[in-house]
PAZAZA-918876 format. One line per field, with one value per residue: residue in three letters; residue number from 1; x, y, z of N, C-alpha, C in turn. Coordinates in Angstrom, 2 decimals. Layout:
// residues N
r (ALA/...)
k (NUM/...)
n_east (X/...)
n_north (Y/...)
n_up (Z/...)
ca_east (X/...)
ca_north (Y/...)
ca_up (Z/...)
c_east (X/...)
c_north (Y/...)
c_up (Z/...)
This chain:
// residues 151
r (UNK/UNK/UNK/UNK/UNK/UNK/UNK/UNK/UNK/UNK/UNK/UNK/UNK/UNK/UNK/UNK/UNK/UNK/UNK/UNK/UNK/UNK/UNK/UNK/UNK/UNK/UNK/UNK/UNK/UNK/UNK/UNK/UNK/UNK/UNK/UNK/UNK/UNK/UNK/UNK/UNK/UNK/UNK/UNK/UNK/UNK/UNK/UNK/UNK/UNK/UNK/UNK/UNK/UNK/UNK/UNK/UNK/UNK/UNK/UNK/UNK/UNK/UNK/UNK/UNK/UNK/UNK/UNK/UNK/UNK/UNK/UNK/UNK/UNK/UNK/UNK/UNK/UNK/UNK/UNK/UNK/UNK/UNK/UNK/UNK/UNK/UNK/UNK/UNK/UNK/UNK/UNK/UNK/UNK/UNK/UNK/UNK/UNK/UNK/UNK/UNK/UNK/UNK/UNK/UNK/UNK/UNK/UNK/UNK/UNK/UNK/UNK/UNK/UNK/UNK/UNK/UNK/UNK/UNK/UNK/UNK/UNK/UNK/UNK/UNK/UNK/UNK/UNK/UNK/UNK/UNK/UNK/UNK/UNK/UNK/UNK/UNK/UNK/UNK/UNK/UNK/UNK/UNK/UNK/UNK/UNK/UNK/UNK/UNK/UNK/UNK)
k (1/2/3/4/5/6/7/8/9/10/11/12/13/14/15/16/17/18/19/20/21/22/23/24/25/26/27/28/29/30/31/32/33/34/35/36/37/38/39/40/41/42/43/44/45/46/47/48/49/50/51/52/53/54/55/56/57/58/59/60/61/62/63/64/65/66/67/68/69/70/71/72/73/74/75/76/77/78/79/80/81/82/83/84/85/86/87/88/89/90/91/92/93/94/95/96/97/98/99/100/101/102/103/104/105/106/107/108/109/110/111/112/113/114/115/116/117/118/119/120/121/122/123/124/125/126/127/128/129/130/131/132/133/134/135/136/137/138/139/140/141/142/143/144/145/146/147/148/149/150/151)
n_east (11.97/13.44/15.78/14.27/11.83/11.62/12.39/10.33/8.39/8.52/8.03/5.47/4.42/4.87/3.53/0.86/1.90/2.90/0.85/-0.34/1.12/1.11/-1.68/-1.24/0.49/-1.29/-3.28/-2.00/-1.00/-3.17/-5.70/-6.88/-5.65/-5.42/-7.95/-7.19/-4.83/-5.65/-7.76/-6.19/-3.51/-5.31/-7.03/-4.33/-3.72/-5.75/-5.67/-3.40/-3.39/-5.98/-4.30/-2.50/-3.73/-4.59/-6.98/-10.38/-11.09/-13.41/-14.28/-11.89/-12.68/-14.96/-14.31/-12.40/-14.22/-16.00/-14.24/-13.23/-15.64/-16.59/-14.87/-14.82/-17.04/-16.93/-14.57/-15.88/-18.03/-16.64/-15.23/-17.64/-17.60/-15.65/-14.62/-12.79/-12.59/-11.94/-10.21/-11.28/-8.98/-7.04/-7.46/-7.84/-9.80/-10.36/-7.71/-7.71/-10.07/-9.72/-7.00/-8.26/-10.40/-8.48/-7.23/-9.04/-9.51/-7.11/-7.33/-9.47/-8.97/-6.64/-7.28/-9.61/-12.00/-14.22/-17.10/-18.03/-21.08/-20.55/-18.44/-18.94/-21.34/-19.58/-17.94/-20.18/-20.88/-18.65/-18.52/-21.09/-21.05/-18.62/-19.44/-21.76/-19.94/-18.47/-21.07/-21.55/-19.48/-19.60/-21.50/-22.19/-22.71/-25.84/-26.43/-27.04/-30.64/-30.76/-32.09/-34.91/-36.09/-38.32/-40.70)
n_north (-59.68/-57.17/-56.82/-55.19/-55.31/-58.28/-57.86/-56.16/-58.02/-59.73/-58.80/-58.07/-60.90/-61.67/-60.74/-62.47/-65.07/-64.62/-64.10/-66.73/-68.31/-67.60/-68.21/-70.93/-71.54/-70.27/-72.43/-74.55/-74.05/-74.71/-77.66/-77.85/-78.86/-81.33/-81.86/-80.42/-80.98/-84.20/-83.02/-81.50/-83.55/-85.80/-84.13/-84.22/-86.74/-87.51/-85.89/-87.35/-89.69/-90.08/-88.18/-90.15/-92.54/-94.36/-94.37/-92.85/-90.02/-88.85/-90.07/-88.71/-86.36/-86.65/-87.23/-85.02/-83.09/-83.54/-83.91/-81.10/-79.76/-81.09/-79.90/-77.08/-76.66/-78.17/-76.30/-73.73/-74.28/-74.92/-72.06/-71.13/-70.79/-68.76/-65.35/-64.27/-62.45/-62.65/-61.76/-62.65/-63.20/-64.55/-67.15/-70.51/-71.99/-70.72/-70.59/-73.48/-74.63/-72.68/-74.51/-77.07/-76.27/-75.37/-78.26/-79.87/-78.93/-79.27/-82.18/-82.64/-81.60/-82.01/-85.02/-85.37/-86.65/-85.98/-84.44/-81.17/-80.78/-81.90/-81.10/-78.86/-78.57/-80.08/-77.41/-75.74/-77.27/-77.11/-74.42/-73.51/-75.12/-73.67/-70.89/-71.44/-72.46/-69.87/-68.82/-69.89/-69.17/-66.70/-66.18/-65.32/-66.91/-67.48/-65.61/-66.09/-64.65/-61.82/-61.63/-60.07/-57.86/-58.27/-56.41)
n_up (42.01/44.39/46.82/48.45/48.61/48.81/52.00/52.86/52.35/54.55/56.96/56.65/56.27/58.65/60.85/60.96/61.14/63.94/65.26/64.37/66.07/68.54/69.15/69.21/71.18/73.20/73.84/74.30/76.81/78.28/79.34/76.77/74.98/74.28/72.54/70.40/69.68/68.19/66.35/64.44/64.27/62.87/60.91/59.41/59.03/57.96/55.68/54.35/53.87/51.95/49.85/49.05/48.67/50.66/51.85/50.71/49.25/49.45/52.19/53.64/53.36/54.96/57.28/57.90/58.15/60.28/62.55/62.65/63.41/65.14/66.99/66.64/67.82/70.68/71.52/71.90/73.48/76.00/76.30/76.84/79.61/80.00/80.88/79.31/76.04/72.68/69.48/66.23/64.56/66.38/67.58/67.99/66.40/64.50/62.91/62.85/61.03/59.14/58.17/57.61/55.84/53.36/53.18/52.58/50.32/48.76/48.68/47.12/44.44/44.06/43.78/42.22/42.95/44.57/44.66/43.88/45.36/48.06/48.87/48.87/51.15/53.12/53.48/54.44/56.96/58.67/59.05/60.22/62.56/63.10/63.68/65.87/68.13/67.92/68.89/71.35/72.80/73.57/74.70/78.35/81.59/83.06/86.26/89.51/90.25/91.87/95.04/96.14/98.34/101.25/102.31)
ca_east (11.69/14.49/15.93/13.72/10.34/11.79/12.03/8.84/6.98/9.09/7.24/3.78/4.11/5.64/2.50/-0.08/3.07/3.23/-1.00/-1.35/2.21/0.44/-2.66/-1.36/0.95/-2.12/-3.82/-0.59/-1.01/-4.44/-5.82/-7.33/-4.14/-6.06/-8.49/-6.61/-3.74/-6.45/-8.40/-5.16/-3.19/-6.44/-7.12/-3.55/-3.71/-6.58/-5.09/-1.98/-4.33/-6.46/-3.14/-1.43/-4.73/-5.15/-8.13/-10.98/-11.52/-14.67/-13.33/-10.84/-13.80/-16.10/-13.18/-11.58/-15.07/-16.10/-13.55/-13.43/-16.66/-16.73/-13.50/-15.40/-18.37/-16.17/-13.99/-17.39/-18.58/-15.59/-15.17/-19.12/-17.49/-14.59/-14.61/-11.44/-13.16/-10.12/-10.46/-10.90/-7.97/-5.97/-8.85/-7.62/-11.20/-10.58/-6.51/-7.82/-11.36/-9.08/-6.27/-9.17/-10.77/-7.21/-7.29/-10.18/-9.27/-5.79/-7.45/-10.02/-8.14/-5.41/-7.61/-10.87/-12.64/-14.94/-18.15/-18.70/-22.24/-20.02/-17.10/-19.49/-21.84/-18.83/-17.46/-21.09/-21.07/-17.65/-18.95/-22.07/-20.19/-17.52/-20.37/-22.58/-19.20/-18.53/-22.15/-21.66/-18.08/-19.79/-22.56/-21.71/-23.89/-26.61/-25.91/-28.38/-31.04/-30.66/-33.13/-35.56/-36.00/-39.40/-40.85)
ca_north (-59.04/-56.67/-57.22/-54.29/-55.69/-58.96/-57.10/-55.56/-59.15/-60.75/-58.14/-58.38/-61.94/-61.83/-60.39/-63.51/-65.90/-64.43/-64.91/-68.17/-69.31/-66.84/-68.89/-72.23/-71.32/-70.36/-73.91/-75.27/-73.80/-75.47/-78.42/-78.19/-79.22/-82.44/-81.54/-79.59/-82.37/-84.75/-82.26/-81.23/-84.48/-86.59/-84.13/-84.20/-87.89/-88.36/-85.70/-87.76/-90.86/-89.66/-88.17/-91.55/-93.79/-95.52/-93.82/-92.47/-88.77/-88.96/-90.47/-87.51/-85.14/-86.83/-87.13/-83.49/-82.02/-84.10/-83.34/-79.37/-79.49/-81.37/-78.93/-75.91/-76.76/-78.05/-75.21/-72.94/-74.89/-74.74/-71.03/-70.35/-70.47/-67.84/-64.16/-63.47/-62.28/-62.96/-61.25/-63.54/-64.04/-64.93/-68.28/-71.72/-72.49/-69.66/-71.43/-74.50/-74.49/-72.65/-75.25/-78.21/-75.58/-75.60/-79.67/-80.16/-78.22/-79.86/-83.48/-82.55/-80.47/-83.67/-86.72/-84.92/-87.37/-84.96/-83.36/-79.85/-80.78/-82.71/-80.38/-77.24/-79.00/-79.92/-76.29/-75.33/-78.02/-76.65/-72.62/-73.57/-75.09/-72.19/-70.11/-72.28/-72.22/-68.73/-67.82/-70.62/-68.70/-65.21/-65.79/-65.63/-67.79/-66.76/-65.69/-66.24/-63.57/-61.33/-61.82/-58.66/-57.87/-58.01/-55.50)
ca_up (43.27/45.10/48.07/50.01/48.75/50.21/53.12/53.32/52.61/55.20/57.69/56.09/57.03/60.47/61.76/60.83/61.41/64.59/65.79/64.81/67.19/69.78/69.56/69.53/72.33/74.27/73.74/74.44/77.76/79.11/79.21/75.54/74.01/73.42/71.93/69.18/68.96/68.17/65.44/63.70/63.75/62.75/60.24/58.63/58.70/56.69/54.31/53.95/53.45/50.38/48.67/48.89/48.36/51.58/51.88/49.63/49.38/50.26/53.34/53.97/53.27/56.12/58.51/58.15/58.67/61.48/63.15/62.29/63.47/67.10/67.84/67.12/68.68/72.16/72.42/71.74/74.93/77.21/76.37/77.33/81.33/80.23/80.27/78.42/74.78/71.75/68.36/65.45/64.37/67.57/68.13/67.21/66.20/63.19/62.01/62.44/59.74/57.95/57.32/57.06/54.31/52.64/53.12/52.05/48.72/47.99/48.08/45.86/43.16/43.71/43.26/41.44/43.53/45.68/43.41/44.30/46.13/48.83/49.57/49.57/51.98/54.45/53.53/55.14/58.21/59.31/58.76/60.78/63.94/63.85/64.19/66.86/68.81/68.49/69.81/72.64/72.92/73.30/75.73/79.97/82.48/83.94/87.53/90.18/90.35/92.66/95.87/96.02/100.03/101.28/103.23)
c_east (13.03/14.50/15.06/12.40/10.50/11.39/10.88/7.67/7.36/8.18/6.06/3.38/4.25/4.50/1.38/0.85/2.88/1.65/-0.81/-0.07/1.60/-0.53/-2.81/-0.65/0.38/-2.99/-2.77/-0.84/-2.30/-4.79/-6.68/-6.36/-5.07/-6.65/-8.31/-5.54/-4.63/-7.23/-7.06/-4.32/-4.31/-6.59/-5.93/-3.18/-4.50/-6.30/-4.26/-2.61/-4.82/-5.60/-2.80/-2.43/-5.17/-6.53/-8.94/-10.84/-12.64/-14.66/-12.58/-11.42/-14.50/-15.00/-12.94/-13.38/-15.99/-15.35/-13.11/-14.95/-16.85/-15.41/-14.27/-16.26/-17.75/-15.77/-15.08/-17.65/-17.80/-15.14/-16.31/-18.78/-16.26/-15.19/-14.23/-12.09/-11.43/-10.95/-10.61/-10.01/-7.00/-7.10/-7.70/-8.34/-10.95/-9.13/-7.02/-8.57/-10.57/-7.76/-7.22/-9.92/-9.99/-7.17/-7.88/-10.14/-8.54/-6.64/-8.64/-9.94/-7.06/-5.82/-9.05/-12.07/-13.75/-16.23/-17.96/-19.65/-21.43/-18.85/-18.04/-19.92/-20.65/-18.56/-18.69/-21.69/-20.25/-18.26/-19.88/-21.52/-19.11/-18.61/-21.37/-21.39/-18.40/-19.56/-21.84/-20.66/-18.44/-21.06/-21.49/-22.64/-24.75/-26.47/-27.13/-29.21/-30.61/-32.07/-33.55/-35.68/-37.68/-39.60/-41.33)
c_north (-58.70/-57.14/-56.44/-55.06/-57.20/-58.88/-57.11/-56.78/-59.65/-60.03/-58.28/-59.67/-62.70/-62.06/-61.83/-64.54/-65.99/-65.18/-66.34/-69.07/-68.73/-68.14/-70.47/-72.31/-71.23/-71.46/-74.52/-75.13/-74.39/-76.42/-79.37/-78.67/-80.65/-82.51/-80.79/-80.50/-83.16/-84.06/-81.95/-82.28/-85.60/-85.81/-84.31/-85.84/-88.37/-87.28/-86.61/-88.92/-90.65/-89.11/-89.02/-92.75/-94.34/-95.53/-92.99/-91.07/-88.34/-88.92/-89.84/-86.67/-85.22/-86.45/-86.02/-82.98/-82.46/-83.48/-81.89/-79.16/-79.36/-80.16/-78.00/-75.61/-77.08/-76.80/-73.85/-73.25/-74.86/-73.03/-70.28/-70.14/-69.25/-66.85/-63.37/-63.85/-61.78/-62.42/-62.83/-64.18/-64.85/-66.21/-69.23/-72.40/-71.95/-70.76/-72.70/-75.14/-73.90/-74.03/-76.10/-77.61/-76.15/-77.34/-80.28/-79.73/-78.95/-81.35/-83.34/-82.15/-82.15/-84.79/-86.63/-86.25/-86.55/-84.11/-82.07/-79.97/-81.26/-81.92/-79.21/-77.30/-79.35/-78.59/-75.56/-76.03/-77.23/-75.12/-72.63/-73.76/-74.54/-70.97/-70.74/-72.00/-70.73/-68.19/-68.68/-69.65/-67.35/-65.23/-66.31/-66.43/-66.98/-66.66/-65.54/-64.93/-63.28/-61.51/-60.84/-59.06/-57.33/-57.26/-55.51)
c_up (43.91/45.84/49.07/49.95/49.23/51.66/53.75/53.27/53.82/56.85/57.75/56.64/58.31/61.26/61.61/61.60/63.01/65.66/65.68/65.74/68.40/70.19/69.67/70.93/73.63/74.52/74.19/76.38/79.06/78.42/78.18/74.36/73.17/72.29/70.46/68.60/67.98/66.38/64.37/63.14/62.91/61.09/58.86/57.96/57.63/55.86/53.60/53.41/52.35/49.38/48.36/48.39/49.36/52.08/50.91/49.63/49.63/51.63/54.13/54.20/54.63/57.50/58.99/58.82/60.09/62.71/63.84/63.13/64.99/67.67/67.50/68.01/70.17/72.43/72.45/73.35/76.15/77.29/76.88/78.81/81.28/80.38/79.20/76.84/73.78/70.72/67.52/64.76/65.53/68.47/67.39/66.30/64.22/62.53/61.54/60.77/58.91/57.12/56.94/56.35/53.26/52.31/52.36/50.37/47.85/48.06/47.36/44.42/42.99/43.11/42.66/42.38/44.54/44.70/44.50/45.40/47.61/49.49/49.75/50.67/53.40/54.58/54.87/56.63/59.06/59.62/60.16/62.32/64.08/64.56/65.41/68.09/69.07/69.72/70.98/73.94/74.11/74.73/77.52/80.89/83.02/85.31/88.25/90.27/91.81/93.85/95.92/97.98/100.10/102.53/104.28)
């Protein structure tokens, strides 16, 4: 590989690079930081756990998607009082399920410990509450009816 097509990846990847510091930056900024510390460190822990042994993979599996799960489904629920509508990629909800996808992959490929039936099934817990917390995401409150004026 030349030095221009260097170049030209180093661009290609700026732009993603760039979203997901956007969108942690904006978590960073309100008082969901927790909530994402919490989901991210938690899940990297029990990666680091089932690579090393201290924990099963099984164990790593339940954890990561637990986790992946209650964070989509919260920030789903704390976003049902916003207005401000975000594309899919520029969500934390979307980086996150994706690295605990990725997680979820490397300690099963690493320690063959995980059947298929068991990683698809979290694959489909996590899927389910990204989506539950989108639609929570997506709907606005109902505002009081309006009073009709009687005549």
């Amino acid at each position: 590989m030349g030095f221009l097509e260097k170049f030209k990846l180093l661009f290609k990847v700026q732009k993603p690079i760039g979203e997901i510091a956007k969108a942690v930056s904006d978590v960073k900024k309100t008082k969901k930081w927790l909530q994402f510390s919490v989901t991210v460190l938690g899940s990297l822990a029990a990666t680091a756990g089932a690579l090393t042994g201290v924990i099963s993979p099984v164990a790593q599996l339940v954890a990561v998607t637990v986790l992946q799960a209650a964070y989509n489904i919260l920030r789903g629920a704390d976003k049902a009082e916003d207005s401000d509508v975000k594309g899919t990629l520029r969500t934390t909800e979307f980086w996150t399920t994706g690295l605990a996808e990725i997680q979820k992959g490397l300690v099963a490929v690493q320690t063959g410990g995980v059947n298929a039936e068991w990683l698809a099934s979290a694959t489909l817990i996590v899927g389910y509450a990204l989506s539950f917390g989108q639609n929570l995401s997506s709907r606005t409150l109902p505002s009081a009816p309006a009073e009709t004026e009687k005549k």
